[in-house]
C-alpha positions in Angstrom: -106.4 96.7 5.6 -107.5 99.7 7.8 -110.8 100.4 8.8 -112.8 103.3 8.0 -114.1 105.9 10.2 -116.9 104.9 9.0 -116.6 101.1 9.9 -115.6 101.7 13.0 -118.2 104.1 13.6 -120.9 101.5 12.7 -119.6 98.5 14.1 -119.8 100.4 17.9 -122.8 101.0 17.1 -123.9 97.9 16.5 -122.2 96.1 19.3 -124.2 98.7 21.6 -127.4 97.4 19.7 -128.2 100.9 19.1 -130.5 101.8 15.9 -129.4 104.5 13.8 -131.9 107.2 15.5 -131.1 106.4 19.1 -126.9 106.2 18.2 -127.3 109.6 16.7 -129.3 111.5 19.0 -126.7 110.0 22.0 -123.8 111.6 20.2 -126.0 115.0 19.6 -125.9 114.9 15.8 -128.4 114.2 13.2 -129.4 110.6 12.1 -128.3 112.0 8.2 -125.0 112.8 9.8 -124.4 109.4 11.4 -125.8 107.8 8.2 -123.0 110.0 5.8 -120.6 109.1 8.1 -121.1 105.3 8.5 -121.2 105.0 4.9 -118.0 107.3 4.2 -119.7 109.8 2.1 -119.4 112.5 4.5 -115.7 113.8 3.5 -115.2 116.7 5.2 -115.9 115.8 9.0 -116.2 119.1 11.6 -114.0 118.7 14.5 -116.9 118.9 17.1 -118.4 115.5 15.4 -114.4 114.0 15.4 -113.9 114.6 19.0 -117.9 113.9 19.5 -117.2 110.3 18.2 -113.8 110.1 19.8 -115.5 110.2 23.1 -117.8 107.7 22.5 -115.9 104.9 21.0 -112.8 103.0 22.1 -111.7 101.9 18.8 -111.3 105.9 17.3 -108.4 107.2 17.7 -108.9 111.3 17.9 -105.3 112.0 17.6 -104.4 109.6 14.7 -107.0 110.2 12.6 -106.2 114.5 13.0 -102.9 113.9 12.2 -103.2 111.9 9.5 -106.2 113.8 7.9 -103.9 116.7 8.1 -106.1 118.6 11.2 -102.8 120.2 12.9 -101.6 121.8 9.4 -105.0 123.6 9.1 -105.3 124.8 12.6 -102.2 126.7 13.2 -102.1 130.0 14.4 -100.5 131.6 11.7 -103.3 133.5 10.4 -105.7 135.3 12.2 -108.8 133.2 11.0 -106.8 130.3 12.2 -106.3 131.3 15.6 -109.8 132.6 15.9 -110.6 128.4 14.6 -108.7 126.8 16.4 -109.7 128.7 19.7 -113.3 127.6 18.6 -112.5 124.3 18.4 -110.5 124.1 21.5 -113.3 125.7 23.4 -115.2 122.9 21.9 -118.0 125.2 20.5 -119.8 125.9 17.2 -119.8 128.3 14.7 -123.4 128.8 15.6 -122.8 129.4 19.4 -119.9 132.1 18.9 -122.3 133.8 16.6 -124.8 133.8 19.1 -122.4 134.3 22.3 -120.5 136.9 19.9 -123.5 138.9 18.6 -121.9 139.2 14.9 -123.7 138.3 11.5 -124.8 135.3 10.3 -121.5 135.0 8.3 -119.0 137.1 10.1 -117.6 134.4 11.6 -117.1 132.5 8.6 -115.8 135.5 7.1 -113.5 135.6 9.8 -112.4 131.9 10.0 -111.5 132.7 6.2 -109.3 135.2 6.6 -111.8 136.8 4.5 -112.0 140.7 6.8 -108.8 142.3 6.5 -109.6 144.5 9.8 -112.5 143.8 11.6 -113.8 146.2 14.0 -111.8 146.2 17.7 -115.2 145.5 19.4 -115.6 142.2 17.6 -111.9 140.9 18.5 -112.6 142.1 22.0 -115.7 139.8 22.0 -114.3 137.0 20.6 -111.4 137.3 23.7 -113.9 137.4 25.9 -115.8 134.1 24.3 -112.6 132.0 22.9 -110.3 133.2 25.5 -107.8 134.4 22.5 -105.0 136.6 23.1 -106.0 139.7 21.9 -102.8 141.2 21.9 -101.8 138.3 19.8 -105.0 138.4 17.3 -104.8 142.7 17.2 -101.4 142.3 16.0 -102.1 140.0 13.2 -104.9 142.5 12.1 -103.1 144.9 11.7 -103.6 146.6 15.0 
């Protein structure tokens, strides 16, 4: 049978005799994080934390488990707030940090991840070029633009 993320996630842990704490603050995430995910209650895992643990142990394959969680089908570019995600995740930063870097609302990017604004404003695609690296021509023209 197949391991768990989880198990594997535990077991590396354990064979770097590494307590919960200390495993969780090396990977940058919180010890409630680590603890959801060693105990596969944590079902819907953020791509920063996949390719976070990816990085730090041999036995995870990144690539597998996207594909066969069904990653690549939710981050095409079809969809505006997909190609805004999946420029996100390739530039390997958080919601939090384009928000910041962005300067929009607490939930505009959200919103926008959600194909949830029909057309935002042309200064907010022009920041999230400049932050993501998108193709603006690309993301205006699926607005609408």
């Amino acid at each position: 049978m197949e391991k768990t993320l989880g198990q594997i996630v535990r077991e590396n842990r354990l064979a770097l005799e590494l307590h919960r704490k200390d495993f969780a603050y090396e990977l940058g995430i919180s010890r409630n994080q680590l603890y959801l995910i060693e105990n596969d209650k944590l079902k819907n895992i953020s791509f920063r934390i996949l390719k976070i643990l990816s990085e730090h142990l041999p036995d995870f394959d990144f690539e597998e488990y996207k594909s066969s969680h069904g990653y690549y089908a939710s981050c095409n570019s079809d969809t505006p707030g997909n190609l805004i995600k999946t420029a996100r995740i390739k530039a390997n930063l958080s919601q939090s940090e384009v928000i910041r870097e962005c300067e929009l609302g607490q939930n505009e990017l959200y919103l926008l991840e959600n194909d949830k604004i029909e057309q935002p404003h042309l200064s907010t695609l022009e920041k999230l070029n400049t932050v993501l690296d998108i193709n603006l021509k690309e993301l205006k023209t699926l607005y609408g633009y």
